[in-house]
N, C-alpha and C positions, 0 to 999 in steps of 0.2 A: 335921711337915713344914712348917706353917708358919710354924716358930721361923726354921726352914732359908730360908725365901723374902724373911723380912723381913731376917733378918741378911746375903743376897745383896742382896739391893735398897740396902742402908744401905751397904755395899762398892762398889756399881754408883756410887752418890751421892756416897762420899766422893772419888771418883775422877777422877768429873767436875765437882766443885766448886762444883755450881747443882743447887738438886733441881728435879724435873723432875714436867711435869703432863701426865695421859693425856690424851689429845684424840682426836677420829674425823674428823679435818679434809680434806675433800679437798685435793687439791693439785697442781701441772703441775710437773716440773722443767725446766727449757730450757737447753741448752749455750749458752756462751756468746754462741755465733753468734746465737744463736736461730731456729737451722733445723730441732732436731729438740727435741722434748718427750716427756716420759714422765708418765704419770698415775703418780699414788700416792695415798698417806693417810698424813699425819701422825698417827702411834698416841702419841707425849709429844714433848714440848717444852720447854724453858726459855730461858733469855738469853743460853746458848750455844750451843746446837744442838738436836736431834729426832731422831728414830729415826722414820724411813720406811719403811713398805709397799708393795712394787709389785706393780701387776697381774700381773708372770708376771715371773722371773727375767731379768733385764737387766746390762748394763753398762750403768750412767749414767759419763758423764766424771768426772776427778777433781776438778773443780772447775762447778759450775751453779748458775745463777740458779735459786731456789723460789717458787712463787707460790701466795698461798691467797688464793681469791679471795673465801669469805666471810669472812677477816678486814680484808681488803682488805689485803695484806701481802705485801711482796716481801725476801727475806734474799738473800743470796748465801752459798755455800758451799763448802767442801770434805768429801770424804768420808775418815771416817774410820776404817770398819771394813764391810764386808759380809759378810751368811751368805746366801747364796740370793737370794731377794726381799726381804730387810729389809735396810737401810742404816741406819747411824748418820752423822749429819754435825756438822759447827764453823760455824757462821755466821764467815762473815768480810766484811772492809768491802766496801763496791761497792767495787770495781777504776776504773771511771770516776773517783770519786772519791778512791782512792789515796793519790794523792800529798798530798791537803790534809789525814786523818787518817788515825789511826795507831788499831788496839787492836780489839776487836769490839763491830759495830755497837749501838745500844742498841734492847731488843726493843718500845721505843716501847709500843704497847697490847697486844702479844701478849708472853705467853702468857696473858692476862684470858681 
């Protein structure tokens, strides 16, 4: 059965192109507006995205700023699969910033 979990995980990886590190990171997601926020936990992470836990099953927007406050880190995002309360998301650039770059942002100190 564990043959079975590793050889999933390694298909999880090859898929998304960045291996990925588990973390228990708290975290706020905010729509853009930043009128509303949703707590969660960052369960892994890489330089492209993270798979989020929320406190009770929610719609988050298709697109929200993430902030973790003890890495002192803010990504923007889109989501890009949900089961219930766990999300997987794409770090994508600030939107502010736009139009002067292009590609996804660099994860700077995180995911150390």
């Amino acid at each position: 059965m564990a043959h079975l979990s590793r050889a999933l995980d390694y298909q999880a990886e090859e898929r998304r192109g960045s291996l990925r590190i588990r973390t228990l990171l708290a975290a706020v997601a905010h729509d853009e507006g930043s009128t509303n926020a949703w707590n969660c936990v960052v369960r892994n992470v890489s330089v492209t995205g993270a798979r989020l836990e929320l406190e009770r099953p929610l719609t988050l927007p298709a697109q929200f700023r993430l902030d973790v406050p003890s890495k002192n880190m803010r990504r923007f995002a889109v989501v890009v699969w949900r089961n219930a309360a766990v999300v997987g998301i794409k770090f994508r650039a600030d939107p502010a910033k736009s139009s002067r770059t292009s590609g996804t942002p660099q994860a700077s100190h995180w995911p150390n």
